[in-house]
C-alpha positions in Angstrom: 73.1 97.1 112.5 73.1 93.6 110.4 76.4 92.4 112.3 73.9 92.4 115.6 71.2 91.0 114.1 73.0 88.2 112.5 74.8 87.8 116.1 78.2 88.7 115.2 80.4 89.2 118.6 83.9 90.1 117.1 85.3 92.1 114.6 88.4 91.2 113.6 90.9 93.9 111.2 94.1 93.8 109.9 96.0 96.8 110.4 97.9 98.4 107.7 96.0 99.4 104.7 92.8 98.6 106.1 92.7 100.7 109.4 95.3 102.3 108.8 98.2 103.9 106.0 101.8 102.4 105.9 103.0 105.3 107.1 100.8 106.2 109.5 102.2 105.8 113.3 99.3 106.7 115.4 95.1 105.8 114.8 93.7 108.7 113.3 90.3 110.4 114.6 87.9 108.6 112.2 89.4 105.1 113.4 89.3 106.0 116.8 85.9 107.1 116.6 85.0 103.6 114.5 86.5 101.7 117.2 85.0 103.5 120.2 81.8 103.0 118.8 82.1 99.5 117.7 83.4 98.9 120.9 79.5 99.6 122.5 78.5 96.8 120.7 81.3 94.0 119.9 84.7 92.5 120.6 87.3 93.7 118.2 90.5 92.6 117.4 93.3 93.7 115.2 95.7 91.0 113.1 98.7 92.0 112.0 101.6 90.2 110.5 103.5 93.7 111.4 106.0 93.8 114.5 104.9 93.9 117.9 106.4 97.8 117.8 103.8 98.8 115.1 100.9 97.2 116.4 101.5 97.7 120.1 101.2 101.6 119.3 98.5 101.6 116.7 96.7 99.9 119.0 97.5 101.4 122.2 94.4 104.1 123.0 92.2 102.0 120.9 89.6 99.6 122.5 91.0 96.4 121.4 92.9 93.4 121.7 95.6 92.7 118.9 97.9 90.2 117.9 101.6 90.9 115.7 103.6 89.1 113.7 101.3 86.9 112.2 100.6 85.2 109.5 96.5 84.6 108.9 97.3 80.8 109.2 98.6 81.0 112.5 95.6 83.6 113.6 93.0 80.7 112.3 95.1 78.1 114.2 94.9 80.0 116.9 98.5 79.7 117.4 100.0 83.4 118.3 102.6 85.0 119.9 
């Protein structure tokens, strides 16, 4: 995979309409499967400027850390909730 050869550590996605539909309240199998098997090789991290509700449970079985309510700004800042 490029990402490992150019020595990429994290992934970081946003979460709705990237990962994941609007309307969708729960990961569906083709993103849990991406994540388990990114997971083997790399941090990943969902940002979302969604509430913590949305987040917390798209996230919940996944293998990742997240952050909610957040504007990209405060995510490069490193200032989060």
């Amino acid at each position: 995979m490029i990402l490992l050869v150019l020595n990429i550590k994290i992934i970081v996605m946003d979460l709705d309409n990237t990962i994941a539909k609007v309307d969708e309240l729960v990961p569906n199998e083709k993103v849990v499967q991406l994540f388990q098997n990114l997971a083997k090789d790399f941090q990943i991290v969902v940002a979302s400027n969604n509430f913590k509700g949305r987040v917390k449970k798209m996230c919940k079985n996944l293998p990742c850390d997240y952050f909610y309510n957040l504007s990209v700004c405060q995510f490069l800042s490193g200032k989060n909730n």
